[in-house]
C-alpha positions in Angstrom: -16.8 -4.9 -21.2 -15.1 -8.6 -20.1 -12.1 -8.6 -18.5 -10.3 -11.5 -17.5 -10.2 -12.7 -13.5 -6.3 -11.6 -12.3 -6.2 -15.0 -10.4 -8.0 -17.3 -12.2 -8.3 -15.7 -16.1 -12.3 -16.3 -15.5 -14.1 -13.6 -17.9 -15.6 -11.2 -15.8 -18.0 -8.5 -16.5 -16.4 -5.1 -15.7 -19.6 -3.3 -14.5 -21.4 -2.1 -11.1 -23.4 -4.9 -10.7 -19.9 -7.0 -10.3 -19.3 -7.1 -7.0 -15.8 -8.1 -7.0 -14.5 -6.8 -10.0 -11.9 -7.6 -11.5 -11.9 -10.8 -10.1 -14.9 -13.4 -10.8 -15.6 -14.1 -6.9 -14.2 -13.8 -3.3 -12.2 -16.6 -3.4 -10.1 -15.1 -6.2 -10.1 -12.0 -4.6 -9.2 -12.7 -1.0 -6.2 -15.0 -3.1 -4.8 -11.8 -4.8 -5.2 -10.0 -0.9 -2.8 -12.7 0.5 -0.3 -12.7 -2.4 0.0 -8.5 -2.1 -0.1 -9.1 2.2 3.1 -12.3 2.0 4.8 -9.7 -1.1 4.2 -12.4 -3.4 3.2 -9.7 -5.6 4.6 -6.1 -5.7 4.7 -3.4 -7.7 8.4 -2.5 -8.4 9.7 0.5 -7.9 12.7 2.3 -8.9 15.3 4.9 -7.5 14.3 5.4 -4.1 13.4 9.0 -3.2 15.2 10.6 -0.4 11.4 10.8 1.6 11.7 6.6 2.3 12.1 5.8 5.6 15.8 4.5 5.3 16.7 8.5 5.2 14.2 9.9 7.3 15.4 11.0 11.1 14.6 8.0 13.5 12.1 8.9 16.5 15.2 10.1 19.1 16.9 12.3 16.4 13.5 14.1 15.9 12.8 14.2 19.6 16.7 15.8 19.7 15.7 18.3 17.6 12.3 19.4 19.1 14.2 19.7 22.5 16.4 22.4 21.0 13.6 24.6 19.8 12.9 27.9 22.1 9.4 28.0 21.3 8.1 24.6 21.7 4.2 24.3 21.6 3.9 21.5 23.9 6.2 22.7 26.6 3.6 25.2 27.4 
C-alpha cells in the first residue's frame, strides 16, 4: 500500500521495510516533530473534562489535605 508523505505528499510505501513511515525520509519526519513540539499542529479537542489540570488541586492544596489525614503512611 502507498500512502502519501504528511509533509511533503511524496508516495511512500506503507510497509516494515519503511523506516520512517508515513513520511518518505527524516527530514520530513523530524519537520512534522517540530510542528507538533512549536503547536503548529494539534489535534483539537473539545469540552474539557473535569480531570485537566485547570481543575485539578494545585501541589499545596493536596499537601493541605494529606496533612489532615490520621493515618499518614509517610509520617511513619
Amino acid at each position: 500500500m502507498k500512502v502519501n508523505c504528511p509533509i511533503c505528499n511524496t508516495l511512500v510505501e506503507w510497509s516494515s521495510t519503511s523506516l520512517f513511515r508515513p513520511f518518505c525520509s527524516k527530514k520530513c519526519q523530524l519537520i512534522d516533530l517540530g510542528e507538533w513540539a512549536a503547536e503548529d499542529r494539534a489535534i483539537p479537542a473539545t469540552k474539557q473534562s473535569p480531570d485537566t489540570p485547570e481543575n485539578m488541586p494545585d501541589i499545596e492544596d493536596i499537601e493541605a489535605m494529606l496533612s489532615q489525614q490520621q493515618d499518614d503512611f509517610f509520617k511513619h
